[in-house]
Each structure stands twice: as structure tokens, then as C-alpha cells.
C-alpha positions in Angstrom: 33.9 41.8 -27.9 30.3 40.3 -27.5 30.0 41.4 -24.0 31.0 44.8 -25.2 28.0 44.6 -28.3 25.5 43.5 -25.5 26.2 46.5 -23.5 26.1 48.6 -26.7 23.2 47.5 -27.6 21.8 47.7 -24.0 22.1 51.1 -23.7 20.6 51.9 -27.5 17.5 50.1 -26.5 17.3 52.1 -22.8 17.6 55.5 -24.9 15.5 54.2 -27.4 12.6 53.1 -24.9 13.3 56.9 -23.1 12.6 58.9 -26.1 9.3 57.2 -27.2 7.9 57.5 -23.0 8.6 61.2 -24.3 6.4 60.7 -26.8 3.3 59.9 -25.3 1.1 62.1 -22.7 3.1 62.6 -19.5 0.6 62.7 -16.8 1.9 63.3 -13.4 -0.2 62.3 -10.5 -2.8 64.2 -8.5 -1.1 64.1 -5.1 -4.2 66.3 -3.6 -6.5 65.1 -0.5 -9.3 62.6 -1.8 -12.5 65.0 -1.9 -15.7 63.4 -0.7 -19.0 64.4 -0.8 -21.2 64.3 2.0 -24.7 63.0 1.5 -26.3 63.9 4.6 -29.0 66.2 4.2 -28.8 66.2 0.8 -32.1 67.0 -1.0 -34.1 65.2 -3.6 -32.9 67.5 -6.2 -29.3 66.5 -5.2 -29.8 63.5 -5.6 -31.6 63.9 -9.3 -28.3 66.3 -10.0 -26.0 63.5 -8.9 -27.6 60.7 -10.3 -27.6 63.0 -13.7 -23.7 63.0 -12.9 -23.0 59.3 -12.4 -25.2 58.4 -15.4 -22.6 60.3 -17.8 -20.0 59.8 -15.6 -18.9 57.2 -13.1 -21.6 54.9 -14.1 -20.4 54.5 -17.8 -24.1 54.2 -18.6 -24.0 56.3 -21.9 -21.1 54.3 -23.1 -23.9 52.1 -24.6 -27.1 54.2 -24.2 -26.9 56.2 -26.7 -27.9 56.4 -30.3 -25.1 53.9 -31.8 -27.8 50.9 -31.4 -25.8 48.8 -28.7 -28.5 49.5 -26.2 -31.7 51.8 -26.1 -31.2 55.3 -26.4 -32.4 56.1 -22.5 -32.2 59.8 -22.9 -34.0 60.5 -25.9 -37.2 57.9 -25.1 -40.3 59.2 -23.7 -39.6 57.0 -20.6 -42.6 57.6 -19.1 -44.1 55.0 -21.7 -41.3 53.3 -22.0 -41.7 51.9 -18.2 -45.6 51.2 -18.8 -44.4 49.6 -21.8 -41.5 47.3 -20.1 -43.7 46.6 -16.7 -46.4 44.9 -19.1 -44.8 43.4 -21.3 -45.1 39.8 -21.4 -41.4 38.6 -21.7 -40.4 40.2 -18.0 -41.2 38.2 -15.2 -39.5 40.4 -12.4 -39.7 42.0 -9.1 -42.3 44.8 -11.0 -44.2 42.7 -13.5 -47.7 43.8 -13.4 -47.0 46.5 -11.3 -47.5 50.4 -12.5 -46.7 53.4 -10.6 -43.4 54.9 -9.7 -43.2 52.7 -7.1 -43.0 49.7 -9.4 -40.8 51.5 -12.0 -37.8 52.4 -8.7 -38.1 48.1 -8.2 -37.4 47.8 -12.3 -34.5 49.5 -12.8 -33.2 48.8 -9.7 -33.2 45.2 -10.7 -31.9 46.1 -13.9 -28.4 47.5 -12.9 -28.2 44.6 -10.5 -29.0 41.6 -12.6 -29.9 43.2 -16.3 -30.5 39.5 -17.4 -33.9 39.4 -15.9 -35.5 41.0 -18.8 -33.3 41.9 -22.0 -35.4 43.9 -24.4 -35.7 42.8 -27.5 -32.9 43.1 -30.3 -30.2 44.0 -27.2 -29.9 40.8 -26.0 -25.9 39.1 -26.8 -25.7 37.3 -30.3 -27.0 33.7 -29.9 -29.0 34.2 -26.7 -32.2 34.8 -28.4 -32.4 38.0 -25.5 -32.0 36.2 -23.0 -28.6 37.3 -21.6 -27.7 40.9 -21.4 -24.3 42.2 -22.4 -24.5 45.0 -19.7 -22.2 44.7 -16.6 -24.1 44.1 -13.1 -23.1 47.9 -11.8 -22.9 47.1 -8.2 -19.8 44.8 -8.8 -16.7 45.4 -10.7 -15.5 47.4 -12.2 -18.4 50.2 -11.9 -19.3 49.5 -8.1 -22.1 51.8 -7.7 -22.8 51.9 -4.2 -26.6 52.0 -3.2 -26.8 55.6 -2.5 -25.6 55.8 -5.7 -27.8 53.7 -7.3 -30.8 55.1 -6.0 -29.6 58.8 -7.5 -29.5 56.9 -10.9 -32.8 55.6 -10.4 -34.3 59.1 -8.8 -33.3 60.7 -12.1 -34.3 58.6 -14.6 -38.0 58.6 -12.7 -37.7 62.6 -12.7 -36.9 62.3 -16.5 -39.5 59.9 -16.5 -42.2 63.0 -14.7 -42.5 60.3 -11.7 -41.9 61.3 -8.2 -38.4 60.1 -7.1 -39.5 57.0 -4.7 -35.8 56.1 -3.5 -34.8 57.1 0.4 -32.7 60.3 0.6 -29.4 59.2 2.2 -28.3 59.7 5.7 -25.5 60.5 8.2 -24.7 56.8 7.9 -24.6 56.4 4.2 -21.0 56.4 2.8 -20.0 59.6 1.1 -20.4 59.5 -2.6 -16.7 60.1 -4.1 -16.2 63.7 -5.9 -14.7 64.8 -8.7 -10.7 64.8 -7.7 -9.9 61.5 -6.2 -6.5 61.3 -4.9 -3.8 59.6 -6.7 -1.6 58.4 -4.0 0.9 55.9 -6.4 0.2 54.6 -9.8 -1.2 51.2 -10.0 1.2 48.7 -10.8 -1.0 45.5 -11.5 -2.9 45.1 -14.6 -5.8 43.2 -13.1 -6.4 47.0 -10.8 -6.0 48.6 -14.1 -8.4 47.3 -15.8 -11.0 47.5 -12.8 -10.1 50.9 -12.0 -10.4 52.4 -15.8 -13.2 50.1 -16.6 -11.7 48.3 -19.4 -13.6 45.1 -18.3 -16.7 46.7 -19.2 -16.2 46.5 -22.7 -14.0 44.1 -23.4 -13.6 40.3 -22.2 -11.0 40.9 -19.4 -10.5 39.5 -15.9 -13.1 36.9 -16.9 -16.1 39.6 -17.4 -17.2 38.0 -21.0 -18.0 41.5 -22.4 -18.2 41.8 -25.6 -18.8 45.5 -26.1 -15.6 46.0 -27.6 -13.1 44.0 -29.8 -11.5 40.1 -28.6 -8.1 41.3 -27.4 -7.2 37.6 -27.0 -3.5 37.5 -28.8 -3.5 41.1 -29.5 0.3 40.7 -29.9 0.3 38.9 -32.5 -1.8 41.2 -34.4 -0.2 44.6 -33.3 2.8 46.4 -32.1 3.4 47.4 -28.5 2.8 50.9 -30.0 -0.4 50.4 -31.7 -1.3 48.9 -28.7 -1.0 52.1 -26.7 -2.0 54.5 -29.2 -5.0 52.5 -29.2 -5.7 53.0 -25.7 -4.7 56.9 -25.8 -6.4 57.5 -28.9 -9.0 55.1 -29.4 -10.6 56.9 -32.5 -7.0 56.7 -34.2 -8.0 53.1 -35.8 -11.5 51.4 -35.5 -11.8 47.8 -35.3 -14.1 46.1 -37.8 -17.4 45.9 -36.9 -16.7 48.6 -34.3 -18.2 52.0 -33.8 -16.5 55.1 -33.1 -16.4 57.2 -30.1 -17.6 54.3 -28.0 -14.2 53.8 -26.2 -13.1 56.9 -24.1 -10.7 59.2 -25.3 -9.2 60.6 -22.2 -6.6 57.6 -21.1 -4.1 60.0 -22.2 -5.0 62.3 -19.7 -6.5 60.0 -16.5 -3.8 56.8 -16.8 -0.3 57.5 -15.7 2.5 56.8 -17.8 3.9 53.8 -15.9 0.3 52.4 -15.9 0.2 52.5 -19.7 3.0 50.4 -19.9 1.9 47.8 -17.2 -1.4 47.4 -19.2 0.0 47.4 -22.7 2.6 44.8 -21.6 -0.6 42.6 -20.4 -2.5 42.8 -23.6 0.6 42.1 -25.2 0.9 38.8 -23.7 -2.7 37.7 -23.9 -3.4 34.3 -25.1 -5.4 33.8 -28.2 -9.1 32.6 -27.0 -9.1 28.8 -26.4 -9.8 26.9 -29.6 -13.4 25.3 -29.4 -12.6 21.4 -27.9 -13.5 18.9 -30.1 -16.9 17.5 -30.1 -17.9 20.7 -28.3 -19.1 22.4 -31.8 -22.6 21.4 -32.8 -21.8 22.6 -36.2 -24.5 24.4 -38.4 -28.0 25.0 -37.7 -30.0 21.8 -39.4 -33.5 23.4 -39.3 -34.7 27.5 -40.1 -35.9 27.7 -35.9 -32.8 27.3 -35.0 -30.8 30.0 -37.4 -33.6 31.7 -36.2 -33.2 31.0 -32.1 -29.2 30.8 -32.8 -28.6 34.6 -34.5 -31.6 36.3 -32.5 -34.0 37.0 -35.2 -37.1 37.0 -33.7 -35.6 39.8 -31.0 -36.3 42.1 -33.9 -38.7 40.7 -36.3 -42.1 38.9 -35.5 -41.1 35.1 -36.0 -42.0 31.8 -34.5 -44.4 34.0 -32.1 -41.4 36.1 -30.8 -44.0 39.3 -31.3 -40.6 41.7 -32.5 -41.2 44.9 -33.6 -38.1 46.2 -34.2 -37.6 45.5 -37.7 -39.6 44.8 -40.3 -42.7 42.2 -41.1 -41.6 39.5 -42.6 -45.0 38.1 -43.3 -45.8 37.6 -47.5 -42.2 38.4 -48.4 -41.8 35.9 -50.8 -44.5 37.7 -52.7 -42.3 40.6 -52.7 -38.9 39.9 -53.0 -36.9 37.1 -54.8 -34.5 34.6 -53.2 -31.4 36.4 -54.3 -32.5 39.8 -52.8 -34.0 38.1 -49.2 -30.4 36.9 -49.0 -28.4 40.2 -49.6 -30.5 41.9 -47.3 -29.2 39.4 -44.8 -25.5 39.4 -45.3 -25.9 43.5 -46.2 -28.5 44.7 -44.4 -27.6 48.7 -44.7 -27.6 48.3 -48.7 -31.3 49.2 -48.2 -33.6 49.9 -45.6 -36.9 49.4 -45.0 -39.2 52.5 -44.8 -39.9 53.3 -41.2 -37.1 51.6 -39.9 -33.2 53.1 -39.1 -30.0 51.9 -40.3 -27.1 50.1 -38.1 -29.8 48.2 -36.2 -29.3 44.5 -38.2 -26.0 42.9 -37.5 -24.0 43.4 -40.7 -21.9 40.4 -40.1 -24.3 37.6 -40.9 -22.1 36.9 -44.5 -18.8 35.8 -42.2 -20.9 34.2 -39.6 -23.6 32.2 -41.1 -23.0 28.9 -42.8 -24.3 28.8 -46.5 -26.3 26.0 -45.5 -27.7 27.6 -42.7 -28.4 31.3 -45.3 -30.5 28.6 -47.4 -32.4 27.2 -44.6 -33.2 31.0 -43.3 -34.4 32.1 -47.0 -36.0 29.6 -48.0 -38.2 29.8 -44.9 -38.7 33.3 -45.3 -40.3 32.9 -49.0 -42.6 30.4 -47.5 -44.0 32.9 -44.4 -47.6 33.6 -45.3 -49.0 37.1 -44.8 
């Protein structure tokens, strides 16, 4: 009689598990020849077009530059002083420091995509590193894996946008052929570690060791969400937004590029994730003891003039004691978008200081900001 449940039940959960595949966005497989396009002979105005292309496209670049404040807002700067601005500025010690020209700017954002932690600009930098470590993936690498003729298209429009010459090489016979538009699908991918480099899921979230934190911890997802949440939230990222997470940053078109069975594969991974390590014992320092370090240890010089930091990007702090009380220094810390400052845009200030800073450490950071002079 049990044996005979077991099967029942079996075959319940097998037509169960078939109806709700049904459910979600059958994509069958493009079984066409891979397309490739040729760069040999291609003009510098093809190569402006394509970098144009792999800016939005391939090279994932607008997933964060854009105008939601995780990184600048490349296309609407005036870039041409933006690089004059970047090449002199004191902070960057790089291949193009001192330099002008377009010459110097194709050596800066070369450098950039290949090792953005050379020079962070202020406010950008990761949440402790007082801008010193960038949160954007090295784009030569996993999982973007620009190639250098691809690279060099990026770099030969952003110049043109930038009214510079392009300065890059045009590419040659030899060059590898820049992938097209319909790249073939020969079988789905059936390891999660290849499907999180091959939809770029490591880019924004801490997967395969990347330490992103663009998007939300999915350490011990599983505990915190069904299987189906899970997926939905990969087909329809804009279904439910994580706290402290923006909208339309995550792409909406899994549904249509990720097959089926590649769906499952990854949602079974998350599932399984670990929670993140706890912190080892004697490993936390604990509380900031002095205002310089709440001030080095949540990056607020990157955005306001402090301790010499020279930030612009918020307001000045200096005399504020004469201008606001303790009380109202402190809720413009833990709620920032409450009010803003004249001049200055919402969603730049962290909004989680409340849940992350100590109350000692909120005293400390207050008490030193009624004592700035003017």
C-alpha cells in the first residue's frame, strides 16, 4: 500500500512540475549558423556605430551609467570636460595623469574598463572603501569579455561623443570577428556556473566569486523565497524590488534569451546557495571609536568636503551647526531624501545609514559635524 502512495504521489508531482514549465516563457532554441561580423576594412565610423552598439548592448555599460546614481551618467555629461576634468584631477595617478589630448583620454578609459580601480570618482566608489575600489567589473574578463577590437570601438565612441578624434587602430584582417546579433544556440547550457557567465548575472550580483554588489546578496535565497519567486524574479525582475534596490536595473528579457531548461538549472543553484559566511570571531573591529573613521568607514568625504577629501558632490558641511540643530543633522543622515539641499538631486546619499550605523558611531558623526567651522 505505501509503495502504491509513493507511485501516486510520484506521478502528481511529475504532472504538477509539467503544468507550471507550461507556465513560464517557452523559448525554443535558435538552431541558425553563428553570424559574425567581419572587421576588416571597417571604417572609423563603423567602429563609432559599433562601439555605440556594445555600449548598450553586449557591454552592459548602461546597466549602471545611467541616471539611477550607481555610476556617472556617461551619456548625458559634456564629456569633453569631463576627461580634462578626470585627467587633472589630483586623486588619479594613472597611465594619463597630466596628460590632455585625445591621445591621453584613449589611454584613460582604456585603463578604466581594464582595471576601474585605478581611479574611482568620487561618491562611486563601494561602501567602506572611501573610493578606492570600484564596484564595476574589469570588462575584458568574465562575464563581459570584450575583446580589444571591441574595446577600442567603445573607446572610439565615447571620444566622438566626446568631439575628439577617435585615436584607437582600425582593425584588421587578423583581428577576430566581432560577434553579431544572432549567435547560434547549439544546446542549452546545462551548468550554472556557464549561466551565470553567459547572461551576466555575475555582474551584478556576488556570484562565482565576482564580489558585485550591484544587485541584492542572494546568499540563502532559499530560505527567503520559493523556487517560483525565484524564477519570476529572473523573468520578471520588475515584478518585486528588493529593498534598497532600483527598478529597471536588472534586465527584463530572460524570459525571452534563457531557455527553459536553463531557468531551472540556475533557479535550482540559487536555491541551494549558502547564507554568506558569518564574520569569524575576532575578525569584527566593532564600531567606529573616533568621527574620521565613520567618516573614512561610510565614504563621506567621496561626496562632501571633509578631512581634506575636496568632495563636491553634496553639500558643504562647513558652519552647519550654526544652521541646523543636532536632531535635524541626524535625520538628514538616517533619511536623507526627507529634504534636499538646493542645488543638489535626490537618491545620491545612501538611505540606509539608520540600519547600518551604530548609535554610537551617529553621535560621533553629529557631534563632529556641529563643531565644523565655516
Amino acid at each position: 500500500m505505501t509503495f502504491l502512495r509513493i507511485i501516486v504521489f510520484s506521478v502528481v508531482m511529475m504532472l504538477f512540475f509539467q503544468g507550471f514549465s507550461h507556465m513560464l516563457p517557452q523559448v525554443e532554441p535558435d538552431t541558425s549558423p553563428p553570424v559574425e561580423v567581419s572587421t576588416d576594412g571597417l571604417d572609423m565610423a563603423g567602429m563609432i556605430a559599433l562601439g555605440e552598439e556594445l555600449f548598450s548592448g553586449k557591454g552592459t555599460c548602461t546597466l549602471c551609467h545611467n541616471g539611477m546614481g550607481r555610476a556617472p551618467d556617461t551619456l548625458e555629461m559634456d564629456l569633453s570636460a569631463i576627461f580634462f576634468s578626470r585627467l587633472g584631477d589630483a586623486r588619479y595617478t594613472g597611465v594619463a595623469a597630466g596628460k590632455d589630448g585625445a591621445k591621453a583620454v584613449e589611454g584613460y578609459l582604456r585603463e578604466s574598463m581594464q582595471d576601474p580601480s585605478v581611479f574611482v570618482v568620487a561618491g562611486f566608489g563601494k561602501k567602506g572603501s572611501n573610493d578606492t575600489v570600484s564596484p564595476m567589473p574589469v570588462v575584458d574578463a568574465a562575464p563581459i569579455e570584450l575583446s580589444p577590437v571591441e574595446m577600442n570601438a567603445v573607446i572610439a565612441f565615447l571620444q566622438d561623443r566626446a568631439a575628439f578624434e577617435p585615436t584607437v587602430p582600425l582593425p584588421s584582417a587578423d583581428d577576430v570577428p566581432v560577434a553579431g546579433d544572432a549567435p547560434a544556440v547549439d544546446a542549452a547550457l546545462t551548468d550554472p556556473v556557464d549561466i551565470i557567465d553567459e547572461y551576466g548575472c555575475a555582474a551584478c550580483h556576488d556570484l562565482n566569486e565576482s564580489g558585485a554588489d550591484i544587485g541584492p546578496l542572494l546568499g540563502g535565497i532559499g530560505n527567503r523565497m520559493s523556487r517560483a519567486l525565484v524564477m519570476e524574479a529572473i523573468i520578471d525582475p520588475n515584478a518585486v524590488i528588493a529593498d534598497g534596490f532600483d527598478a529597471d536595473f536588472m534586465p527584463d528579457d530572460f524570459g525571452e534569451t534563457m531557455q527553459l531548461s536553463e531557468l531551472i538549472v540556475l533557479s535550482t543553484y540559487l536555491m541551494e546557495l549558502p547564507e554568506a559566511a558569518p564574520v569569524a570571531a575576532g575578525d569584527d573591529e566593532g564600531p567606529a571609536s573616533t568621527a574620521i573613521e565613520v567618516i573614512d568607514a561610510y565614504g563621506c568625504g567621496g561626496c562632501h568636503d571633509l578631512e581634506g577629501s575636496e568632495g563636491d558632490l553634496g553639500p558643504n558641511l562647513g558652519g552647519i551647526g550654526a544652521r541646523m540643530d543636532r536632531a535635524q543633522i541626524k535625520a538628514a543622515i538616517i533619511d536623507p531624501e526627507a529634504e534636499i539641499a538646493d542645488g543638489f538631486e535626490g537618491g545620491m546619499m545612501p538611505d540606509d545609514f539608520g540600519d547600518g550605523m551604530a548609535e554610537s558611531e551617529l553621535i560621533l558623526i553629529v557631534d563632529y559635524l556641529m563643531n565644523l567651522p565655516e
